[in-house]
KOLZA-988183 format. One record per atom (N, C-alpha, C, O): residue number from 1; chain; atom name; x, y, z. Coordinates in Angstrom, 3 decimals, decimal comma, padded with zeros to 6 digits. Example, Ala and Ser with C-alpha at 12.3 -4.5 7.8 and 13.67 -1.06 7.14 Angstrom:
  num  chaine  atome        px        py        pz
    1       A      N   013,190  -005,690   007,800
    1       A     CA   012,300  -004,500   007,800
    1       A      C   013,200  -003,300   007,800
    1       A      O   014,236  -003,319   008,465
    2       A      N   012,850  -002,250   007,080
    2       A     CA   013,670  -001,060   007,140
    2       A      C   012,900   000,030   007,870
    2       A      O   013,409   001,138   008,039
# end
This chain:
  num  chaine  atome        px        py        pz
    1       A      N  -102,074   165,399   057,897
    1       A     CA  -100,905   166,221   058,158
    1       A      C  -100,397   165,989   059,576
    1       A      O  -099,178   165,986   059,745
    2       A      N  -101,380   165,754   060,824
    2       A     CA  -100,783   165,332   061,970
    2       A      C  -099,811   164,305   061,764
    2       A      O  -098,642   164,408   062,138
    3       A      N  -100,413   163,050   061,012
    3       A     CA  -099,585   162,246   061,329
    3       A      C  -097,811   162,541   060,764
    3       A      O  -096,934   161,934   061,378
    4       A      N  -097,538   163,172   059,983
    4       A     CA  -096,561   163,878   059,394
    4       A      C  -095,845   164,617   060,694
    4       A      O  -094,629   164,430   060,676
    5       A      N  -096,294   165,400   061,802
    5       A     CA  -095,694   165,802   062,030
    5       A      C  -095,708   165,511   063,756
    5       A      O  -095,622   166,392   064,612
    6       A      N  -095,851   163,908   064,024
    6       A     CA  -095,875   163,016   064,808
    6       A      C  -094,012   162,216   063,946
    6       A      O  -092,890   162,097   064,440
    7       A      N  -094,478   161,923   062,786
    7       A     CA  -093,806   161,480   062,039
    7       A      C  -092,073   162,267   062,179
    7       A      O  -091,140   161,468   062,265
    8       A      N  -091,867   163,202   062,189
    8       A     CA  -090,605   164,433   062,175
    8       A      C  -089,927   164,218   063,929
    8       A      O  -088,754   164,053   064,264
    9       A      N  -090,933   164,285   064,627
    9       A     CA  -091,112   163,896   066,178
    9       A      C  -090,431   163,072   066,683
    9       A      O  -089,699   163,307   067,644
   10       A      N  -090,580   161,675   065,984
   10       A     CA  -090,550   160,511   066,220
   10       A      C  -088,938   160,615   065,634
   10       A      O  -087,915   160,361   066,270
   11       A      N  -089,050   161,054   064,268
   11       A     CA  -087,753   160,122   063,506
   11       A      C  -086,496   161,481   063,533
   11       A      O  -085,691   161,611   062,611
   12       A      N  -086,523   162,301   064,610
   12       A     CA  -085,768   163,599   065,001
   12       A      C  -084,467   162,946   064,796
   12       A      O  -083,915   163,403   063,795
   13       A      N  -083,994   162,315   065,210
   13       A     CA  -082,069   161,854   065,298
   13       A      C  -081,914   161,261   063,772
   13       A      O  -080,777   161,425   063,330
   14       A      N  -082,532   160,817   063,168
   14       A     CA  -082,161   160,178   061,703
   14       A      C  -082,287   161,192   061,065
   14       A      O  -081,245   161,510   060,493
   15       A      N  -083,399   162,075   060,853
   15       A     CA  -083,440   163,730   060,121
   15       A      C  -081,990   164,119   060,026
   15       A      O  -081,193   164,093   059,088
   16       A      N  -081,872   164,561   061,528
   16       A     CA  -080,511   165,254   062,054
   16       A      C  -079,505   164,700   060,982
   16       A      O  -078,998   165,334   060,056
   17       A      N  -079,346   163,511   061,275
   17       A     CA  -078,085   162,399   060,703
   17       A      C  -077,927   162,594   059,203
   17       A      O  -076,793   162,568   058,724
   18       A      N  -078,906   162,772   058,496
   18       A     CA  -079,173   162,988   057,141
   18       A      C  -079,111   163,897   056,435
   18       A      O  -078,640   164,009   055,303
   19       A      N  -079,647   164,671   057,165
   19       A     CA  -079,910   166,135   056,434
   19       A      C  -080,078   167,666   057,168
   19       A      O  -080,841   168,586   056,874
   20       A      N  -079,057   167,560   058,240
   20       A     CA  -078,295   168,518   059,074
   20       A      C  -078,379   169,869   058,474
   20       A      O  -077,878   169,968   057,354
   21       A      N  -078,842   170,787   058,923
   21       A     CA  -078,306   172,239   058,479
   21       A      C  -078,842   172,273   057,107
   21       A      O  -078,223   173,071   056,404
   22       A      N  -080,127   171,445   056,301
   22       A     CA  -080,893   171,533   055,298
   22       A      C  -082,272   171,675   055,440
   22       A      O  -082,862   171,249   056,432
   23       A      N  -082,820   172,238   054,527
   23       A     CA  -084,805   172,204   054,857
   23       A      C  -084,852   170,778   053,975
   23       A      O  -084,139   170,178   053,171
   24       A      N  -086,061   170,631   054,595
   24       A     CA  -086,930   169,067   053,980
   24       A      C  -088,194   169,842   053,868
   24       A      O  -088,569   170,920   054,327
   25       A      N  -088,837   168,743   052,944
   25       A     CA  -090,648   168,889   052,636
   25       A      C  -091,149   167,125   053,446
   25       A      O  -090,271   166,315   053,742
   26       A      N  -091,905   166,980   053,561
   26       A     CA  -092,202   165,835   054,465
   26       A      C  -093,481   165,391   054,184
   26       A      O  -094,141   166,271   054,737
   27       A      N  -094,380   164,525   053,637
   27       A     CA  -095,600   163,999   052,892
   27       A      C  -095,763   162,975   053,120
   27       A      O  -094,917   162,280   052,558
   28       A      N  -096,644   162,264   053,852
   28       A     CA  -097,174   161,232   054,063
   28       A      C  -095,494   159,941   054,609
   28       A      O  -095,004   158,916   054,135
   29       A      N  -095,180   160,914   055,896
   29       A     CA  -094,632   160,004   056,546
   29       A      C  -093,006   160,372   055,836
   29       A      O  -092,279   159,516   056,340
   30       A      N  -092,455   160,937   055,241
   30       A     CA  -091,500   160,562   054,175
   30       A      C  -090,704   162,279   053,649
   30       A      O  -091,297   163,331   053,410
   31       A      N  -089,219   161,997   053,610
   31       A     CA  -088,822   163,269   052,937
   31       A      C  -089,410   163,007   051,597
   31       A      O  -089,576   161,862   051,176
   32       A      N  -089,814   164,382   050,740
   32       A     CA  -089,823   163,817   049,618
   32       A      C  -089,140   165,484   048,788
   32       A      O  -089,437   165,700   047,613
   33       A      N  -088,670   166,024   049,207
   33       A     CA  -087,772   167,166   048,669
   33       A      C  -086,789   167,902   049,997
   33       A      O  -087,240   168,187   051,106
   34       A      N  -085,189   168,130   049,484
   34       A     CA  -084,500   168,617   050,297
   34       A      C  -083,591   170,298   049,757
   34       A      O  -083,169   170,660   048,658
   35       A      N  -083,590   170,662   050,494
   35       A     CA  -083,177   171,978   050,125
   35       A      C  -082,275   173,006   051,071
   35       A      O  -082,515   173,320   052,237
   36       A      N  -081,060   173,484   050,152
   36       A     CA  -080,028   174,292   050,883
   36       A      C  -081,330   175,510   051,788
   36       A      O  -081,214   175,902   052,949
   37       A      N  -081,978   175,713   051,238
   37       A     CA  -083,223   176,859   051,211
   37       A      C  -084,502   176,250   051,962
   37       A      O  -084,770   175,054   052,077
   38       A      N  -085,209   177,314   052,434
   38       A     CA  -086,621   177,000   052,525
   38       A      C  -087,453   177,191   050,769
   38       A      O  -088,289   176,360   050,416
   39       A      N  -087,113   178,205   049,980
   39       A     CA  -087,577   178,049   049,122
   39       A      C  -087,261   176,913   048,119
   39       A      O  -088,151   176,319   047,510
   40       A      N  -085,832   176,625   047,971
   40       A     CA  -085,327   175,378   047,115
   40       A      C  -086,124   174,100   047,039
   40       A      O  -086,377   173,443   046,030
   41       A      N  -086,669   173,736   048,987
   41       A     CA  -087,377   172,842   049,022
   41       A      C  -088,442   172,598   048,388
   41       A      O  -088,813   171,574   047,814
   42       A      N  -088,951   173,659   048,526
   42       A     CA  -090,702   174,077   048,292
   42       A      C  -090,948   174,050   046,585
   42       A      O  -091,774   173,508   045,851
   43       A      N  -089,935   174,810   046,407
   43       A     CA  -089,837   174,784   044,843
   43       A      C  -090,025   173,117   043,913
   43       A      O  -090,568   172,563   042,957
   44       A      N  -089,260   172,965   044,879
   44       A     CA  -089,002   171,248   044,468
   44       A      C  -089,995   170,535   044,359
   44       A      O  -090,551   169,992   043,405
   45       A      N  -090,232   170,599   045,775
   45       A     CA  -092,342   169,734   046,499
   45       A      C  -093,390   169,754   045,356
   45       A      O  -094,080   168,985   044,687
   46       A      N  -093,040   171,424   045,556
   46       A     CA  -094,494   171,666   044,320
   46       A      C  -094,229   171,308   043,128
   46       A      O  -095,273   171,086   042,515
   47       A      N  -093,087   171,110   042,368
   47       A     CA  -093,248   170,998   040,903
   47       A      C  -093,337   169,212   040,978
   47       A      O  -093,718   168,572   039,998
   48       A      N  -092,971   168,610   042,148
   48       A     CA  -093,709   167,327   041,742
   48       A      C  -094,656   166,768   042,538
   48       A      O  -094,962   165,576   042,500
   49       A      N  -095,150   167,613   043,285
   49       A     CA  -096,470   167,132   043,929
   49       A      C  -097,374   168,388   044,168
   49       A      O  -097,931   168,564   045,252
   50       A      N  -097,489   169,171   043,218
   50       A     CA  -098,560   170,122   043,379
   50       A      C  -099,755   170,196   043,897
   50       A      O  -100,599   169,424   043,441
   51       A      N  -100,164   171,186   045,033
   51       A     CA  -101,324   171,127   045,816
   51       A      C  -101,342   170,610   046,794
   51       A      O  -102,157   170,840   047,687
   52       A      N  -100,225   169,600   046,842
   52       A     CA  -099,759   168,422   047,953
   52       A      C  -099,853   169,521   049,406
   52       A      O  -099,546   170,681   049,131
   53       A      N  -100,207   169,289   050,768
   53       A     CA  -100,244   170,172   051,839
   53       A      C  -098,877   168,969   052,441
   53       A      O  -099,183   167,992   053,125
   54       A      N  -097,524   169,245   052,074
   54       A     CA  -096,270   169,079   052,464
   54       A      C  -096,395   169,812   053,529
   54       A      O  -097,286   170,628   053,764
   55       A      N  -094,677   169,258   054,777
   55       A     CA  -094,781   170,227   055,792
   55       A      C  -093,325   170,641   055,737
   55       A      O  -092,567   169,762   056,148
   56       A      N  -092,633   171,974   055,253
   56       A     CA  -091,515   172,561   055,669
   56       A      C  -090,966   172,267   056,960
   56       A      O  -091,460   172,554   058,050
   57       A      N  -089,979   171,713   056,743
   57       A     CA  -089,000   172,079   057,972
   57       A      C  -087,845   171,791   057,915
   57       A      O  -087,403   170,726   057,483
   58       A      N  -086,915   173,150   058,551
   58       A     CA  -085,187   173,187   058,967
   58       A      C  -084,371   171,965   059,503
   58       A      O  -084,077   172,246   060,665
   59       A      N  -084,028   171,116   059,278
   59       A     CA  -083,352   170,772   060,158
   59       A      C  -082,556   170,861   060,961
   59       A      O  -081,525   170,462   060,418
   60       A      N  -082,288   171,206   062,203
   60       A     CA  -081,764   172,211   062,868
   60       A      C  -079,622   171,162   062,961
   60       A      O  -079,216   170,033   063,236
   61       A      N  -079,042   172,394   062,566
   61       A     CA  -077,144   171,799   062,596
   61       A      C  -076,893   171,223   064,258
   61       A      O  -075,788   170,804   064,606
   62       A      N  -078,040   171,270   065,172
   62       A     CA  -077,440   170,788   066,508
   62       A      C  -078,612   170,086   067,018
   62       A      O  -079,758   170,312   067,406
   63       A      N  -077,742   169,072   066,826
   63       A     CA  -079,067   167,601   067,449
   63       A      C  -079,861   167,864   068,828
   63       A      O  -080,932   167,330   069,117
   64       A      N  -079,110   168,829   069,671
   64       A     CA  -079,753   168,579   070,743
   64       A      C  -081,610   169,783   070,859
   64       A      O  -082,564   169,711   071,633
   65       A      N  -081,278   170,802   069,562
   65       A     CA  -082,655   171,338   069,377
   65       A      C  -083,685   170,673   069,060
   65       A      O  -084,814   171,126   069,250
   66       A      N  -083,433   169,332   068,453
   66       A     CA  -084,487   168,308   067,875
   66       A      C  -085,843   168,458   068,846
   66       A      O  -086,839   167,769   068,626
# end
């Protein structure tokens, strides 16, 4: 899971660029569910990677919070 969130760290301005003002789930390096919601995401994560320890997070609408 560290490396995941070394991973968010690192790739902050492409997040931004992508998926602005949305939640992501984040797994082994990688979005792998996006969501208007924190729950939408999650909802998502789990029904296709159940048990998976994904990491929530906002992407924040102003690049410079990155």
């Amino acid at each position: 899971m560290s490396e995941d969130f070394a991973w968010l760290t690192e790739d902050g301005r492409e997040l931004y660029e992508e998926y602005s003002g949305r939640w992501i789930a984040v797994l082994d390096g990688r979005v792998i569910r996006v969501g208007e919601t924190p729950t939408e995401a999650a909802r998502q994560a789990d029904a296709e990677h159940p048990g998976a320890d994904y990491i929530p997070k906002a992407v924040d609408p102003e690049p410079e919070r990155i």
